[in-house]
C-alpha positions in Angstrom: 20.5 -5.3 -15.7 18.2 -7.6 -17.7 14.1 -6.5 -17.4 12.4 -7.6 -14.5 10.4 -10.4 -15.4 8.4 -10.8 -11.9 6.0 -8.4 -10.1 5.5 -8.2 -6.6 2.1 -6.8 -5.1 1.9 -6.1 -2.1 -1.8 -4.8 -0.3 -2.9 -2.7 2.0 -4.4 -3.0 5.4 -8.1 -3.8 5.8 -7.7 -5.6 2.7 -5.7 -8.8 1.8 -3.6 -10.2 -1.7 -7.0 -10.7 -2.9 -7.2 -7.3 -3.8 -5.4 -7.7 -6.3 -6.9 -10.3 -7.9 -7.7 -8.9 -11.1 -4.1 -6.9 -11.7 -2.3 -10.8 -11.1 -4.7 -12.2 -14.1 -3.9 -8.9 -16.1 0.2 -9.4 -15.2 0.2 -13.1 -15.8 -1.5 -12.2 -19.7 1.1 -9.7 -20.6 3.9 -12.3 -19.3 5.2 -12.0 -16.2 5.3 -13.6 -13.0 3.2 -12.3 -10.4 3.6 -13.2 -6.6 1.0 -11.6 -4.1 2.0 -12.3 -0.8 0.3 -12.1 2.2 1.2 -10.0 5.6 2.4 -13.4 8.2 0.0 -15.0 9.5 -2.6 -13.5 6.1 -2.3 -16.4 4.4 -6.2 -17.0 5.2 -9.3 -16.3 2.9 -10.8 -13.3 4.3 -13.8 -14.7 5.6 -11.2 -16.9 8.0 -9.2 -13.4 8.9 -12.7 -11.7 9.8 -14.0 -15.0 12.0 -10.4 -14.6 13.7 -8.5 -11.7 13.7 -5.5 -12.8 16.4 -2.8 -12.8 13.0 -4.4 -9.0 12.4 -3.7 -8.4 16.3 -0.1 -10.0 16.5 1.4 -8.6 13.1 4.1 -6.4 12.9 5.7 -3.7 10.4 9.3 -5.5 10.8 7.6 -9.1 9.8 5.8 -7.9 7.2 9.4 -6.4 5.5 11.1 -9.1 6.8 9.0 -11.4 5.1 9.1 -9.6 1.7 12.9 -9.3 2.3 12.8 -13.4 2.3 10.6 -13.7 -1.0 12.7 -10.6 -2.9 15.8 -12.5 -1.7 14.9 -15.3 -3.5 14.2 -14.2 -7.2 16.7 -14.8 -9.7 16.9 -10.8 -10.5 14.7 -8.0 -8.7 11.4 -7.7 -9.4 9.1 -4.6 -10.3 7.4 -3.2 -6.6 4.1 -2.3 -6.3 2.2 -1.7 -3.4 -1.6 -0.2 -2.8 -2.3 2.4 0.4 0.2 0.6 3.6 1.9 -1.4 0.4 3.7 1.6 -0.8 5.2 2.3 2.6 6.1 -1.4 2.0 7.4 -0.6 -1.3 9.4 2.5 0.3 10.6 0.8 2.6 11.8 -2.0 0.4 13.8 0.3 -2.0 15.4 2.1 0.6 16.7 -1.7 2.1 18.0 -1.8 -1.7 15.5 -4.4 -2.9 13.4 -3.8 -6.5 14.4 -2.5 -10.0 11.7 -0.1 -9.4 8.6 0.7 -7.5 5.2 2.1 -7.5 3.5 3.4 -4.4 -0.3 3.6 -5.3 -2.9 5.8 -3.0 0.3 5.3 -0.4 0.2 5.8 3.6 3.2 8.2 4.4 6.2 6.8 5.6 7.8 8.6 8.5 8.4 12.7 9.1 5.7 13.2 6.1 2.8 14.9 8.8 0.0 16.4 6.1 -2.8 15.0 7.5 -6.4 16.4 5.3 -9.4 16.2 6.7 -10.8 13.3 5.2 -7.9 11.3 6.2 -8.9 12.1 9.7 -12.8 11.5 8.9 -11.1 7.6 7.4 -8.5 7.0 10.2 -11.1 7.7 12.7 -12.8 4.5 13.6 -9.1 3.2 15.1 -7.6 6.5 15.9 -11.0 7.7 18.2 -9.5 5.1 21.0 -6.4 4.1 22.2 -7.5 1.1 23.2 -7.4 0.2 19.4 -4.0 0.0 20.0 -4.1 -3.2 21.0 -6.8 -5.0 19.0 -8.0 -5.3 15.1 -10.3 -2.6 14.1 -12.8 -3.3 11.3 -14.6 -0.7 9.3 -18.9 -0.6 9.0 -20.1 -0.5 5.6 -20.6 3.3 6.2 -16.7 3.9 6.7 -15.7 1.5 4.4 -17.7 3.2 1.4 -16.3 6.6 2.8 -12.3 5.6 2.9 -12.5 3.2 0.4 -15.0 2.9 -2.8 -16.8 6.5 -2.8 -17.1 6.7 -6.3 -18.8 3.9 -6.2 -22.3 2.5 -6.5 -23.6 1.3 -3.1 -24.4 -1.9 -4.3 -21.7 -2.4 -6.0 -19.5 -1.0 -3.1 -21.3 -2.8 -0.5 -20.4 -6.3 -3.1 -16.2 -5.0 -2.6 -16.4 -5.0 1.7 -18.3 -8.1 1.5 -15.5 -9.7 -0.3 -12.6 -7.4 0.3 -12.9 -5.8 3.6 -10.9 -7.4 7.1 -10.1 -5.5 10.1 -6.8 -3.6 10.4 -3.8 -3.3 13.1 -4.7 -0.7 15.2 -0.8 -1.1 16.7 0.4 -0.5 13.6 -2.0 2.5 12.5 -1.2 3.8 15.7 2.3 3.9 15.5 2.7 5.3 12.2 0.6 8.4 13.5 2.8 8.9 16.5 5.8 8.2 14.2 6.8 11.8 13.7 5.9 12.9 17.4 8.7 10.5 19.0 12.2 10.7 19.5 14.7 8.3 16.6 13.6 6.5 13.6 10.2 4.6 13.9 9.3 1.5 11.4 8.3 3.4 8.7 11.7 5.3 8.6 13.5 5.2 4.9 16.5 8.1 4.7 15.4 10.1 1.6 18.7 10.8 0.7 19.4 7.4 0.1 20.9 8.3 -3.9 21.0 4.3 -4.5 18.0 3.5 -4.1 15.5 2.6 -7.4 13.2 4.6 -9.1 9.8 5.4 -7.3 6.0 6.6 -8.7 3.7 7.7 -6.7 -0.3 7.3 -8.3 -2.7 8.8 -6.6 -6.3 8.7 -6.8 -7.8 12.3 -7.3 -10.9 11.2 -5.3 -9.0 9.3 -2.6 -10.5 10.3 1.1 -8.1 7.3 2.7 -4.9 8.6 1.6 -5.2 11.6 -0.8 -2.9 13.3 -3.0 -1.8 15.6 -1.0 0.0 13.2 1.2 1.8 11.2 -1.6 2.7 14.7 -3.1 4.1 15.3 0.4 5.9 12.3 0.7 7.4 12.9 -2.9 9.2 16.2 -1.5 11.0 14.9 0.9 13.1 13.1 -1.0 16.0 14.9 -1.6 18.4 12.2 -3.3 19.1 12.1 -7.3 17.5 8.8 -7.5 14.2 9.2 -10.2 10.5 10.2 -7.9 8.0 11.2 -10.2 4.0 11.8 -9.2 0.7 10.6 -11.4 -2.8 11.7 -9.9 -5.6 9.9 -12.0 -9.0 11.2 -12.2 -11.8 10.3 -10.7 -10.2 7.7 -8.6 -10.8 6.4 -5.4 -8.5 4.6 -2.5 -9.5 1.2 -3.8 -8.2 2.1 -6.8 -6.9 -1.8 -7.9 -10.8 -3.1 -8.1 -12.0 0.8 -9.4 -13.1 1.1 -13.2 -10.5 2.0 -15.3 -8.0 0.2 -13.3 -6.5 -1.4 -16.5 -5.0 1.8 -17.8 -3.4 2.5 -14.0 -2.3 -1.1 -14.2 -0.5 -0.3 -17.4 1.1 2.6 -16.7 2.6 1.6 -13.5 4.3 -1.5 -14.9 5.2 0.5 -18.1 6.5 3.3 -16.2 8.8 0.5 -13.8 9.9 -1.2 -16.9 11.0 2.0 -18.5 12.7 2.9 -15.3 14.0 -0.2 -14.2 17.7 -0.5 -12.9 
């Protein structure tokens, strides 16, 4: 197989593809193509998504892969996968469907079966989680919560500067469903068989200081794959779950593509 010479990003909830704006511009310089696409229905600036959140309410974990399946599908060769906190489920779940030459899970949520749940997972998850009621509507975080689950090593102004630009409500279907995931009976949407020995190669980076999604559960989710395919772990220091916009995102950037590139198949 010839290198990859696309990446695909793919975000996380309560955020959109603008996210990643500065890893596209730092891509695009070291020459490759980079597509960021939305969830359906995301295609909106995130001032549009927070005036109306019906496409947050309506969304779905099987349109969101479907739709990536549609934009993999049409690359000339597969791309390099890499997706931030609900993106690496994406990413998972992609590579298990047989799509990427490799992928990079970043701060990911847990796809299904993987039930370590730390406490200040529960403390971030709270605001949709305290109701089931959320269950049906699009639960945004206060400044408070975001600063806790997303940018706590940062400043406050310069954290408060992040939700004001970054920050939309999130699924509470969704988020709800991938909590009761390992509690009912079959294979939920977040399912991928971890014995799957074709599928690519998969890094998990996680942020040391992540209270959204720490290490533990990535380390977690590593284990229970049990096929011969390459999953390695990387924990970086100091890092919080809005690790794409955090300082010294550059040198994660690198070593994500470097590492896919390296691993690529």
């Amino acid at each position: 197989m010839s290198t990859p010479d696309t990446i695909v990003l793919i975000h996380g909830f309560w955020v959109t593809p603008r996210s990643w704006e500065h890893w596209i511009t730092h891509y695009e310089k070291r020459g490759f193509r980079v597509l960021a696409p939305a969830y359906p229905g995301f295609e909106a600036e995130v001032e549009s998504l927070n005036a109306d959140t019906t496409p947050i309410e309506n969304v779905t974990v099987t349109q969101i892969v479907e739709s990536l399946e549609t934009l993999i599908g049409g690359l000339d060769k597969p791309p390099v996968l890499i997706g931030h906190s609900a993106g690496g489920v994406f990413v998972q779940l992609l590579l298990d469907r047989g799509h990427g030459a490799a992928g990079v899970a970043i701060n990911s949520a847990p796809t299904e079966g993987v039930a370590v749940v730390p406490l200040t997972q529960i403390k971030s998850a709270f605001p949709v989680l305290k109701s089931p009621a959320n269950r049906h509507r699009a639960v945004g975080l206060t400044f408070d919560q975001w600063h806790y689950a997303f940018t706590n090593t940062f400043p406050e102004a310069e954290s408060r500067a992040l939700y004001e630009r970054y920050a939309v409500p999130a699924s509470g279907a969704i988020f709800w469903d991938s909590a009761l995931a390992t509690l009912r009976p079959g294979h939920q949407s977040t399912y991928v068989d971890y014995h799957n020995d074709a599928r690519a190669p998969l890094l998990f980076i996680s942020g040391e200081k992540d209270h959204l999604m720490p290490p533990k559960v990535q380390q977690s989710n590593a284990r229970h794959y049990k096929s011969n395919t390459v999953t390695e772990i990387r924990e970086f220091a100091g890092m919080p779950h809005l690790l794409p916009a955090a300082p010294g995102w550059e040198e994660v950037a690198d070593h994500a593509l470097d590492w896919a590139l390296a691993k690529a198949r």
